[in-house]
Residue, then its C-alpha position, 0 to 999 in steps of 0.5 A: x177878814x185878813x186881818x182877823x186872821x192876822x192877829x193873834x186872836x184869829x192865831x189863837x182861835x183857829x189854833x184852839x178850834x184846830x186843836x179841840x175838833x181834832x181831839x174831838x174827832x179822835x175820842x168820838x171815833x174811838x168812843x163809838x167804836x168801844x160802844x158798838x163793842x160794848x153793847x155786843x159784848x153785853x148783849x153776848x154776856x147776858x145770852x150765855x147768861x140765859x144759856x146757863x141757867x136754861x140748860x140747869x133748868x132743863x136737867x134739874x125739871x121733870x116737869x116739861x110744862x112747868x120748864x116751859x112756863x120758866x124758860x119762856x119767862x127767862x127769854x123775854x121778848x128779845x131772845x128765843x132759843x131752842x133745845x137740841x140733843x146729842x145729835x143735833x135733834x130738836x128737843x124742845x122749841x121757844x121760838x115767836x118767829x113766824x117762820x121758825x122753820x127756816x131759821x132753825x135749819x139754817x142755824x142746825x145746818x151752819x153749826x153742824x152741831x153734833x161735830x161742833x159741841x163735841x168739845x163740850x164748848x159754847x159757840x158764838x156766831x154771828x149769823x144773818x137769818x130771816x126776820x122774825x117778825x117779817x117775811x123775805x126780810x134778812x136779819x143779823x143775829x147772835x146766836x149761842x150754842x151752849x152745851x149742858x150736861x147731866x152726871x158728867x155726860x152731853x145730854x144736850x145743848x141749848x141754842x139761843x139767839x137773838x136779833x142784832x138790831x136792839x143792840x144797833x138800836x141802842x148803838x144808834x142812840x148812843x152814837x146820836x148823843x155823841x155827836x149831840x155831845x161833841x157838837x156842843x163841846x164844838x159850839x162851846x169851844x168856839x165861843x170860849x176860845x173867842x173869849x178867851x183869845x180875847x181876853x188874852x190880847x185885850x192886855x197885850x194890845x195894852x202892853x203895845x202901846x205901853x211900849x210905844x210910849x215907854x219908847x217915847x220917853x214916858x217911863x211913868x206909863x204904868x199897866x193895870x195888873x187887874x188878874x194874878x195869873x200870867x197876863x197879871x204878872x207880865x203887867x206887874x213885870x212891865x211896870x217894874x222894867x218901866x220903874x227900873x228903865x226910870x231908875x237906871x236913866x235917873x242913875x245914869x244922869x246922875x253918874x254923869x252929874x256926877x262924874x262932871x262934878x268929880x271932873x270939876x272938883x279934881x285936883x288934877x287937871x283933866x284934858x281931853x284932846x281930838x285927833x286932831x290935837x284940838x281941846x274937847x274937854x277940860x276941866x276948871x284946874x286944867x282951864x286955869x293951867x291953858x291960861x297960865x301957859x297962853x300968857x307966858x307962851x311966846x307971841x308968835x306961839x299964841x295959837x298953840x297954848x299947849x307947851x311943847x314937851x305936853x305937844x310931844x307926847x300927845x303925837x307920840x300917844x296918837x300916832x303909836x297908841x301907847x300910854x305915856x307917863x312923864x314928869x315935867x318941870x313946866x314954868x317952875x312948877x312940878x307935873x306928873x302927866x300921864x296921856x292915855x289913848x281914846x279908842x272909838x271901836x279899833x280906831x284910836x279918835x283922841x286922847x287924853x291927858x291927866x295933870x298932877x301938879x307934885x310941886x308940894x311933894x317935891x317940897x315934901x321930899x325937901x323936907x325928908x331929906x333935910x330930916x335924914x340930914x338932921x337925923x345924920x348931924x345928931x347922930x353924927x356928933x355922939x358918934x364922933x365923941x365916942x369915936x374920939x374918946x374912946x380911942x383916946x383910952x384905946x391909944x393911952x393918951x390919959x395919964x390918971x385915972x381922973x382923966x380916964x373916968x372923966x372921958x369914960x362919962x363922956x362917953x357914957x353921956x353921948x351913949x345916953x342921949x344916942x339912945x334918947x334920940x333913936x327912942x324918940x325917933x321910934x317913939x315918934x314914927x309909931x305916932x304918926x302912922x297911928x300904930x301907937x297904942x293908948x291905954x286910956x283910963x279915968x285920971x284925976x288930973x290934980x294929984x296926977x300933975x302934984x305928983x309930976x311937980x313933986x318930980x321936979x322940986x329937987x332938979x329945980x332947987x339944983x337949978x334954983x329955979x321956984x316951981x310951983x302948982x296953981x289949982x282950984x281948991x276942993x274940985x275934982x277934974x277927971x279926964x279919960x287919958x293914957x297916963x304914961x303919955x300924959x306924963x311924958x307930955x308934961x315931963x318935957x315941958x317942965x324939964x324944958x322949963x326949967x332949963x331954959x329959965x336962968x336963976x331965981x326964974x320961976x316955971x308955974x304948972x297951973x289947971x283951969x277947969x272948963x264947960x267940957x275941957x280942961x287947960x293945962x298951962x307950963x309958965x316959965x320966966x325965962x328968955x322966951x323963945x322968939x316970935x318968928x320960931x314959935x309957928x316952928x317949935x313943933x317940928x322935928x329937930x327944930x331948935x331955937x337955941x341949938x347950941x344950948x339945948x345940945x349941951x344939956x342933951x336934948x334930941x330936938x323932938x320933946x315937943x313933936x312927940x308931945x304934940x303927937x300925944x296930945x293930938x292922938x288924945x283929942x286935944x291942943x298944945x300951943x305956944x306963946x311968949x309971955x307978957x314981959x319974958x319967958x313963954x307960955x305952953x298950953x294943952x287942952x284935953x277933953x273932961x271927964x263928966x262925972 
C-alpha cells in the first residue's frame, strides 16, 4: 500500500480524487441552494400569476357564480385563496382545508391587512399555518396578498397561499439527482483517474529504465512514440537525446582521432611534460627529435635527453606560470620553441612545449638577403655610371662634341636598362603574390608566333643569325592565353637566342600540336648553357655568363618572369642543352578544343 501511495500514480489518483470531490462539493452545494431558491421564486411568480388574473376577474364579472367556477379552476388543487375587502372583510372564500377558519384569522391577523394593502402593493410571507388536509399539524406556506383595483380605487385584495411542501417536494427530488449525479460523477472519476494515471506512467516507467540503459552506454535504446500528445512527444524527444548523446560521443572520438591524427601529422613537434619535467606525451616528429638529441647528449647526460636551454625554460614556465617563447640553435639546427603552462583547476599539473624547426626559413631568409644584395649590385652599377659620366660633363672633361654625345648614350643606355630592371622587378613581385591580372582570349598561336619572328628577322640579319618558324601546315592550333604575356614569354627567349648564338648560328621557333596540349620550342645553336646551371636559370638574377649578359643590357630576371607567366597560365617552361650545341627551351600550354 505505502508504495501505491508512493508512486506517481497513488500521487496522481489522490490528486485528481482530491481535486474532483472537492470541486463536487462546491457545485452540489451552491447547485442546491439555486434550486431551493428557484423553485420558491417559481412557486411565487405563478401565485402573483394567479393573483392578477384573479383580481381582473372579480372587477370584470357580475356574475358571482360563473367567477366561481373561473376562479376555482384557475386555483387548482395546490392553492387556494380568499377575497377581502377594503377593510379587511372576507368577500368571497375558495379554500379546500378542513379548517379554513383558523387559517384565514391567522393570515387576516399577521397581515394586519387594512393598514398593509394601503400602498396598494402585494405582500409576500412566509408563514407557518395549520394543514389543510391534517388536524393539529403545522404546515409552511407562501401566502400573497395582492390588491386590485376598479376605476382607480382599492376595491379589494385577493389572498392566495399555497402550502410549501410541493415545492420542497420537487426541491427533495432534485436534491436526490444530484447526489445521484455527483456520486456518479465520483465513481466515474475514480475510475478514470486510474486509467489515466496509468496510462501516464506506464511511458514514464518506460522512459526509467530507458535511461537506465542509456546510462550504461546503450545509446541505441529507442521508445515506442505510440500516441501524439505530450507522452508521444517526450518518447520522440527521448529518442533524439539518446540519437544526439550518440552523435556527440561518436563526434567526440572522432575529435580525439582526430586531433591524435592532427598531433601525428604536425610539422611541429609537439611535447607534453609532468610537473615533474617527466614526458607524458610526444608526438612522432617530437619522438624523433628526444632520439637526435639522446645520441648526441654527452654519456653521463643520458638520463636527461632534453637539452639544457629546452630544460630552462620548462622550470621557468612551471615555477613562474608564464608562456615562454625563444629561438634556439639546437645541434646546428634553427627551432622556434614556445612552452605554454597546463592548468589542472588553479593548479598548474604540467606543461607543454611545441617545436618548429625554422632551419629552411633561415635559408629562406639567406636567399632574400642575397636578392637585395643582387638587386643593390645591379643597381649599383647603372647608378655609378650615371654618376660617373654624368659628372664628367658636369666637370668639363670632354673636349668635342663627339665625346659629349657619346658619354650622353652612355647615360641614356644605363638609364634604360635601370628602368628594364625596376619593371621587371615590379612585373615580377605582381606575379608571385598572384595580384597580376591576365586578360585571356582565344589566340591562334601560328600567325601569333609568325608575327613575333617577323619581329626579329631584321635583329637577327644584324646579328647574322638565321631565324626560322617550323609548323604543321594546314592546321589550326587555338589556346585560351593572354596575349600581351605570351609575347613577352617568347620575346625573351628569342631575344636571348639570339644573343648568346654567334655568327651563322641558327635560333628555330618551332609548334607541335597535342592530345590537349600544345609545345612550343626556342632552338638555338649556340654555346649552350652548362649542365650544372641549368636547375638555376629560372631563378632571379642568376647568370650563367654575367659579364656577357651585362654588357648586352640584360637584368637577369627574362626567365623568372617568363616562368611565372607560364605557370600562371597553367603550363611548363623547361630547359635542355642541345644534341651537340646550343640549348632547347620549351613551353607547353593547355589547347583550345575547337
Amino acid at each position: 500500500m505505502n508504495r501505491i501511495w508512493s508512486s506517481i500514480v497513488g500521487k496522481l489518483w489522490a490528486t485528481i480524487l482530491l481535486l474532483v470531490s472537492f470541486v463536487l462539493f462546491i457545485v452540489t452545494a451552491l447547485l442546491l441552494e439555486f434550486l431551493d431558491n428557484y423553485h420558491t421564486q417559481q412557486a411565487e411568480d405563478s401565485l402573483r400569476r394567479d393573483a392578477t388574473t384573479i383580481g381582473k376577474i372579480v372587477v370584470d364579472h357580475d356574475n358571482e357564480s360563473s367567477m366561481e367556477l373561473i376562479i376555482e379552476d384557475i386555483l387548482g388543487e395546490e392553492s387556494d385563496a380568499m377575497i377581502v375587502g377594503p377593510e379587511g372583510q372576507i368577500m368571497y372564500s375558495f379554500q379546500q382545508a378542513m379548517n379554513k377558519e383558523n387559517i384565514e384569522s391567522k393570515i387576516l391577523a399577521d397581515f394586519n391587512f387594512s393598514s398593509n394593502n394601503r400602498g396598494h402593493k402585494p405582500v409576500v410571507k412566509e408563514m407557518i399555518l395549520p394543514s389543510i388536509m391534517e388536524k393539529g399539524v403545522m404546515e409552511q406556506y407562501l401566502v400573497l396578498a395582492y390588491p386590485f383595483e376598479k376605476d382607480q380605487q382599492m376595491v379589494g385584495s385577493v389572498i392566495i397561499y399555497q402550502s410549501l411542501e410541493a415545492v420542497h417536494r420537487a426541491t427533495k427530488e432534485t436534491t436526490n439527482i444530484v447526489f445521484l449525479s455527483a456520486f456518479i460523477a465520483f465513481i466515474l472519476t475514480t475510475v478514470f483517474a486510474f486509467f489515466l494515471s496509468t496510462r501516464i506512467t506506464s511511458p514514464l516507467r518506460g522512459m526509467r529504465q530507458a535511461a537506465f540503459e542509456l546510462s550504461k552506454g546503450n545509446f541505441d535504446t529507442r521508445l515506442p512514440a505510440l500516441q501524439n500528445d505530450e507522452i508521444g512527444q517526450l518518447a520522440t524527444a527521448f529518442n533524439q537525446m539518446g540519437r544526439q548523446l550518440k552523435y556527440h560521443v561518436e563526434l567526440i572520438n572522432q575529435e580525439k582521432e582526430q586531433l591524435s591524427s592532427i598531433l601525428t601529422s604536425m610539422t611541429d613537434a609537439v611535447i607534453t611534460f609532468n610537473r615533474d619535467y617527466t614526458i607524458l606525451l610526444s608526438n612522432p616528429q617530437a619522438e624523433r627529435l628526444l632520439q637526435n638529441w639522446y645520441f648526441k647528449s654527452e654519456a653521463q647526460d643520458k638520463n636527461n635527453t632534453i637539452p639544457p636551454e629546452i630544460f630552462h625554460m620548462l622550470d621557468h614556465v612551471i615555477t613562474f606560470a608564464e608562456e615562454v617563447e625563444d629561438e634556439l640553435e639546437l645541434g646546428g639546427r634553427f627551432y622556434v620553441i614556445s612552452i605554454s603552462p597546463l592548468y589542472s583547476g588553479r593548479d598548474i599539473r604540467g606543461a607543454v612545449a611545441v617545436l618548429r624547426d625554422m632551419t629552411d626559413q633561415h635559408k629562406l631568409d639567406k636567399l632574400r638577403s642575397d636578392f637585395i644584395a643582387n638587386v643593390s649590385h645591379e643597381l649599383r652599377t647603372p647608378i655609378s655610371m650615371l654618376q660617373g659620366y654624368s659628372e664628367a660633363i658636369i666637370d668639363g672633361v670632354t673636349s668635342n662634341d663627339e665625346e659629349r654625345n657619346e658619354m650622353v648614350q652612355i647615360i641614356h643606355d644605363e638609364s634604360k636598362r635601370m628602368g628594364r630592371l625596376v619593371t621587371d622587378l615590379l612585373d615580377l613581385a605582381r606575379m608571385e603574390s598572384g595580384h597580376m591580372r591576365l586578360y585571356k582570349d582565344d589566340l591562334p598561336m601560328i600567325p601569333f608566333l609568325d608575327r613575333i619572328v617577323n619581329k626579329f628577322m631584321q635583329v637577327a640579319r644584324d646579328a647574322h643569325v638565321e631565324l626560322s618558324f617550323e609548323f604543321p601546315q594546314g592546321e589550326e592550333i587555338v589556346s585560351n592565353v593572354d596575349e600581351d604575356r605570351i609575347e613577352q614569354v617568347f620575346t625573351n627567349l628569342i631575344d636571348n637566342a639570339i644573343r648568346h648564338t654567334p655568327d651563322g648560328g641558327k635560333v628555330i621557333l618551332a609548334i607541335e600540336k597535342y592530345a590537349d596540349t600544345i609545345e612550343i620550342t626556342v632552338t638555338d645553336t649556340g654555346v649552350g648553357i652548362p649542365e650544372g646551371d641549368l636547375p638555376y636559370i629560372f631563378e632571379r638574377f642568376y647568370k650563367a655568363d654575367k659579364a656577357r649578359t651585362r654588357g648586352k643590357g640584360g637584368t637577369g630576371l627574362g626567365l623568372a618572369i617568363a616562368k611565372n607567366i607560364i605557370d600562371s597560365h597553367s603550363g611548363t617552361i623547361t630547359a635542355n642543352r642541345g644534341e651537340k650545341t646550343g640549348t632547347i627551351f620549351s613551353c607547353t600550354l593547355p589547347l583550345k578544343m575547337l
